[in-house]
N, C-alpha and C positions, 0 to 999 in steps of 0.2 A: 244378739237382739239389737232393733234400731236405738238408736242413739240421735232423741228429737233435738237437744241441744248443738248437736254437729251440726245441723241445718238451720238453728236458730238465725243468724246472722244472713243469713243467704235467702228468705223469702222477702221476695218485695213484689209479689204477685200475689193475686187470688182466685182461684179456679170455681165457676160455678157451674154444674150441670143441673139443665130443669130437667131434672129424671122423668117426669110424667107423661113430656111427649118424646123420648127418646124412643126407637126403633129397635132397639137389641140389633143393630145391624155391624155393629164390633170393628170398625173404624177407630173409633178413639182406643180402646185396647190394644188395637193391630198396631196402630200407630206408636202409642207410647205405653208400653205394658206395664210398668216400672209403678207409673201414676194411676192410670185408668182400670179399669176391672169388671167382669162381667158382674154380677149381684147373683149370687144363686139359690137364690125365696122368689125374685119376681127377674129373671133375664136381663135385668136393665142396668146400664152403664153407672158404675160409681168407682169415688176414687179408693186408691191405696186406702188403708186404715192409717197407716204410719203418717199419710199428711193430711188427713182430714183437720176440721176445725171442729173443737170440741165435739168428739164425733157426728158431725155431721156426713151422710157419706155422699151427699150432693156439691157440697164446700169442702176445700181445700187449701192448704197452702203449696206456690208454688217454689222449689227447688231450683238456685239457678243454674244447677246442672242437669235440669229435664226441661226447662224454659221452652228449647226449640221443638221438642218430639211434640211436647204441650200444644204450640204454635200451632204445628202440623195437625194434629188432632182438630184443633180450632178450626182449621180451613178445611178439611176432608169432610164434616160430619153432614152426613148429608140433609139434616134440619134444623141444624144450624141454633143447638140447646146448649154449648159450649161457652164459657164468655170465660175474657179473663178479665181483672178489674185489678187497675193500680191503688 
C-alpha cells in the first residue's frame, strides 16, 4: 500500500486539472501514467488517488520524482487544462 508520508517531504508543486473542458483525448495519462488517469464514470482526466488533495481528483500534489513526465503532460495537452502552481 502507498505510503503518503514517503512523499511528504518531496511535494513542492501543485497539479491542477480543469476536468470540465478536458477532451478525454489521454495525452496526459500517455504521458505520465503513474499521476494522471482516465476517470471511468465520465472519460475524463484526473489524478492518481494516491496524490490527490484531500480527495480532490482535479488537484494534486506533485511528486519530485514525476515532476518531469508531469512537465511533459503540461506542454502535450492539447487544451491546455493542465497548470502547475508553486
Amino acid at each position: 500500500m502507498f505510503n503518503t508520508l514517503e512523499y511528504e517531504h518531496d511535494f513542492m508543486v501543485t497539479c491542477e486539472i480543469e476536468r470540465l473542458d478536458c477532451t478525454s483525448c489521454g495525452t496526459c495519462w500517455d504521458s505520465c501514467p503513474d499521476f494522471f488517469e482516465q476517470n471511468p464514470d465520465d472519460s475524463l482526466s484526473q489524478i492518481n488517488e494516491k496524490f490527490r488533495i484531500e480527495g480532490n481528483i482535479g488537484q494534486g500534489d506533485v511528486p519530485a520524482d514525476l515532476e518531469d513526465c508531469i512537465k511533459e503532460a503540461v506542454d502535450v495537452c492539447p487544451v491546455q487544462i493542465i497548470h502547475l502552481i508553486d
